[in-house]
C-alpha positions in Angstrom: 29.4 -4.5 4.5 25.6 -3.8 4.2 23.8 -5.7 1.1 20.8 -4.6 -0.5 18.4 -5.3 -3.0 17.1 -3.6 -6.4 13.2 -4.4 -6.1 11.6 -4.1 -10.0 9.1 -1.5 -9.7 8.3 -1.5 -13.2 7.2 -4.4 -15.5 3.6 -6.5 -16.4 3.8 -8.3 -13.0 4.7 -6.0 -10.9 1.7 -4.3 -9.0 1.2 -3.2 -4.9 0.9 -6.6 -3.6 3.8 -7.7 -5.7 6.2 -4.9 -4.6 4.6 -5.4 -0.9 5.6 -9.3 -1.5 9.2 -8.1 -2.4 9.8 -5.7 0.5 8.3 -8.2 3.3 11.1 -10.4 1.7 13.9 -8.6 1.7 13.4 -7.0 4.9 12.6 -10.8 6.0 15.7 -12.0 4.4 17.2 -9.5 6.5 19.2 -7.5 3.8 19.5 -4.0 4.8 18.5 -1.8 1.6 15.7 -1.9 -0.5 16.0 0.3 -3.8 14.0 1.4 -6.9 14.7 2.4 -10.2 13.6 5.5 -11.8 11.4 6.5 -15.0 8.8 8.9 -15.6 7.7 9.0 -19.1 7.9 5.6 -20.4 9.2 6.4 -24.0 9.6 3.4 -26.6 13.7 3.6 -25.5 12.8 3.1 -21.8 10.0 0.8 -22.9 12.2 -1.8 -24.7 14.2 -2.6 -21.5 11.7 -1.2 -18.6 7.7 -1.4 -19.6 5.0 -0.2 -18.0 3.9 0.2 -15.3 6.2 2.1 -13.9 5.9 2.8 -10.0 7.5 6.5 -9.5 10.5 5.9 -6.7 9.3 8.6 -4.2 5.9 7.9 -4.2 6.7 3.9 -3.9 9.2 4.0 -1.1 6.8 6.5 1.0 4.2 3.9 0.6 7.4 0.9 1.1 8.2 2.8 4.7 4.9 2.2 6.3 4.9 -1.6 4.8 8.8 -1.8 6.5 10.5 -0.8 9.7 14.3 -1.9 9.2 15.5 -1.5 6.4 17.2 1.3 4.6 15.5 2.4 1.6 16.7 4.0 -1.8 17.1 5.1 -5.6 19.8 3.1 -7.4 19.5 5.6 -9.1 17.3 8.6 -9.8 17.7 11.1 -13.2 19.0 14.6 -12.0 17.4 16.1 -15.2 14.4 14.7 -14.1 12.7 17.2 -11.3 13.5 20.5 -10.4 16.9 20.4 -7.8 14.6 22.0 -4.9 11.8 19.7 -5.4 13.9 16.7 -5.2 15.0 18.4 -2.0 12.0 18.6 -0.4 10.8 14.9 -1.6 13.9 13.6 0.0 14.0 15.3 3.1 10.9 14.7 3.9 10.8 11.0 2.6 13.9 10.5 5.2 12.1 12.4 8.1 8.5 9.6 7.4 10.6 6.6 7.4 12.7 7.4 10.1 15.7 8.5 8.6 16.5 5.4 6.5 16.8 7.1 3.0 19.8 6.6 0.6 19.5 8.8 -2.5 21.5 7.5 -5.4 21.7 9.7 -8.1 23.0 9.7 -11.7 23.0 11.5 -15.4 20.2 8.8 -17.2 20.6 7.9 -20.9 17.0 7.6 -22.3 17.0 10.4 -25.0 13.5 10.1 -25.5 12.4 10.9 -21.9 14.6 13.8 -21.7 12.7 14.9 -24.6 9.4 14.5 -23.6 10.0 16.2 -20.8 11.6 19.0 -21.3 15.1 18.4 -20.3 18.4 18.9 -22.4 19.9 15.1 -22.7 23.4 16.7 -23.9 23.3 18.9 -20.6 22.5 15.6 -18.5 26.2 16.0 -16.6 25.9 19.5 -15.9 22.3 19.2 -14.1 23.2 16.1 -12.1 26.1 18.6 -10.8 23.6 21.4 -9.9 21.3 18.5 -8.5 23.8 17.3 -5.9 25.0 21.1 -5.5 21.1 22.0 -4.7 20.6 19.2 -2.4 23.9 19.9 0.0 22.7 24.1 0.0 19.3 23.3 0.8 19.9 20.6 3.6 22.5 22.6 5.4 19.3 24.5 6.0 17.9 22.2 9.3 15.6 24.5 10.4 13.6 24.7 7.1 14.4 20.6 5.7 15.3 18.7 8.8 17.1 16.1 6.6 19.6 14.8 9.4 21.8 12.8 7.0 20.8 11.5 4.0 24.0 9.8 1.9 24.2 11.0 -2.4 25.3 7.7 -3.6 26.4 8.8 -7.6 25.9 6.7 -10.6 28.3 6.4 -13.6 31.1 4.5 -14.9 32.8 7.3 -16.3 36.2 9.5 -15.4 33.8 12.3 -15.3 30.9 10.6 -12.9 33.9 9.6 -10.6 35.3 12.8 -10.5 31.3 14.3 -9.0 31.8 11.9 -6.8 34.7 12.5 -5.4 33.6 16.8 -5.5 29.8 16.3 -4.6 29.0 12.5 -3.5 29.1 10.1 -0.6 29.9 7.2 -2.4 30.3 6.2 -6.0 27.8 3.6 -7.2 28.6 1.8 -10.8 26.5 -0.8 -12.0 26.9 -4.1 -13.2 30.4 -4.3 -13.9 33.0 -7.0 -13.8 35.5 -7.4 -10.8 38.8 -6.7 -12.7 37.0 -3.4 -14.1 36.3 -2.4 -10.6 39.4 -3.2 -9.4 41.1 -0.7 -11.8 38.5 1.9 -11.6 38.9 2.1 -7.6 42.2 2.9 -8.3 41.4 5.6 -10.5 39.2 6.9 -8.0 41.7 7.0 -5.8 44.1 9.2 -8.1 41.1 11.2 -8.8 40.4 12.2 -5.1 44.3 12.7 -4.9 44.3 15.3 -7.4 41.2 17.2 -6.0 42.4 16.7 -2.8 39.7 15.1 -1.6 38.9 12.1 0.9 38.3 8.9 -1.2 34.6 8.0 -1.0 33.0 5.2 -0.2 32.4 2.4 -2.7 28.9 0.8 -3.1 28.5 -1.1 -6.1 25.1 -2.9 -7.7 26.2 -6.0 -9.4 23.5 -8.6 -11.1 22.3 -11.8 -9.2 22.2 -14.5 -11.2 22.7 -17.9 -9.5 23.8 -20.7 -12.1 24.1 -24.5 -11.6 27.7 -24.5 -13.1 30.5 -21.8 -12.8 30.9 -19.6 -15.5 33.5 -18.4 -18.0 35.7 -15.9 -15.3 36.4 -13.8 -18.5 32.8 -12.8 -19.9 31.0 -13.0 -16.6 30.5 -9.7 -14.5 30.3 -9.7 -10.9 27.4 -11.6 -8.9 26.9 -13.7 -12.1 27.8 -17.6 -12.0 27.7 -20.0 -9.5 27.2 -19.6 -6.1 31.2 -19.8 -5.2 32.1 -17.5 -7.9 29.4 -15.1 -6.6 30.9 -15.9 -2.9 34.6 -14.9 -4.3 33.0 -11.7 -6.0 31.8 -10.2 -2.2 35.7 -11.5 -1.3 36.9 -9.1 -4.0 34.4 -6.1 -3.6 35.2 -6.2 0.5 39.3 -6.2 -0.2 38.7 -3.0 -2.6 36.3 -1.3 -0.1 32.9 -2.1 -0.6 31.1 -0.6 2.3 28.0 -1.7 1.0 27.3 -4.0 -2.3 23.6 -3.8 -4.2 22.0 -6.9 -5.6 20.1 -6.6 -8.8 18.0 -9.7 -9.7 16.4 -8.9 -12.6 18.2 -10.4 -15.7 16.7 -8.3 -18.3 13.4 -9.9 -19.9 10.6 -7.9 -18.4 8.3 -11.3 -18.3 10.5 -12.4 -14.8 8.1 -9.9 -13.2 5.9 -12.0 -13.4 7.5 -14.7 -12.2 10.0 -13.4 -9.7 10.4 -16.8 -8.0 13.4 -17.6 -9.2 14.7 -14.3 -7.7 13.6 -14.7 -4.4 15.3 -18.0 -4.3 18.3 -16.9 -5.6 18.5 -13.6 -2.7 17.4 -16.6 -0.1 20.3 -18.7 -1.3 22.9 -16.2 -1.2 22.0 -15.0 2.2 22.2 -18.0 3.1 25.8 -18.1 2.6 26.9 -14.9 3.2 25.5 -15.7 6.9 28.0 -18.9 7.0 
């Protein structure tokens, strides 16, 4: 099982030295993906849970690639509706081909209506461009002689019967986020019956669930996976490897925009669980 690492790369304290200070440590740490978030236009939706500044994920993991030489880097996850299909193409292929061939390109619908809006893009046809976005990408790759991508793995984002179903059809690996264990037990199941019915391999499973270390354990029934203390977390890699996990996202940031500023607590808490993981 790989492990990686959600890096904030949005937020008041988060600047280049700060998101040079975060890949140093995770690469240190010796986790093996750094990811970023995306956003573009940061509406008053997107600002309420993900404030300025916002560092655009292509243009910060180019920059993270010449700061790293290890680690895998990706999206977790980036809006289809976003960019045109071809030009996420060529950003990708060529982001894989500078760092060496260490991109992972998650990819999902969004949900901020006001950044569809602003730019241009139909939020009730979010679903049907994330399909012609992984469609695009697979066409335009098989072309080596023009993209050179070697192979770049579409992680897809979603919770939904419908996000697991372009998974199974267009994806590498299905990537939900932040969900409890039981939940993912039942939907691996139903991905399973999903790829049965298309008759499809199952893919690959790669969760992000939150990090957050506490002193005590935690209610089993309102906490979700990764949350609690650090033998509850322990028991919630046991779980994620006996349903598949192939690789398992971290995501440190707890919600309140002001830990940016402080992300002490964070590294800690990726220290500590590394830690023992490595036991």
């Amino acid at each position: 099982m790989e492990i990686g690492v959600n890096v904030p790369n949005f937020g008041p304290g988060t600047n280049p030295a700060r998101l040079r200070d975060w890949a140093q440590l995770v690469e240190g740490l010796g986790y093996d993906l750094l990811m970023v978030s995306d956003h573009v236009v940061i509406t008053p939706d997107v600002a309420a849970q993900y404030p300025a500044p916002f560092y655009e994920p292509f243009t910060t993991l180019s920059w993270l690639a010449g700061i790293t030489s290890r680690v895998r880097l990706g999206t977790t996850v980036l809006i289809a509706g976003y960019r045109h299909p071809l030009l996420v193409a060529r950003m990708a292929a060529n982001l894989n081909q500078l760092s060496g061939g260490r991109l992972v390109l998650g990819v999902g619908a969004g949900w901020a209506k006001q950044e569809f809006e602003a730019l241009g893009s139909s939020h009730a046809d979010r679903g049907h461009a994330t399909d012609d976005l992984l469609t695009t990408l697979r066409t335009a790759w098989a072309n080596e002689a023009d993209y050179g991508t070697g192979r770049i793995p579409l992680w897809v984002g979603g919770r939904s019967t419908a996000a697991m179903r372009r998974t199974v059809l267009l994806g590498d690996a299905w990537h939900p986020l932040r969900e409890r264990t039981d939940w993912l037990r039942a939907a691996t199941t139903r991905l399973r019956e999903i790829a049965d019915t298309e008759g499809r391999p199952v893919p690959a499973f790669a969760p992000r669930i939150l990090l957050r270390l506490t002193a005590g354990p935690l209610p089993d029934e309102t906490r979700v996976a990764g949350e609690g203390s650090i033998d509850q977390v322990r028991a919630d890699f046991d779980v994620l490897r006996e349903l598949g996990a192939e690789s398992v996202v971290l995501d440190p940031f707890q919600g309140d925009p002001a830990e940016t500023e402080h992300p002490e607590t964070a590294w800690r808490d990726l220290a500590t669980l590394k830690q023992e993981l490595n036991k």
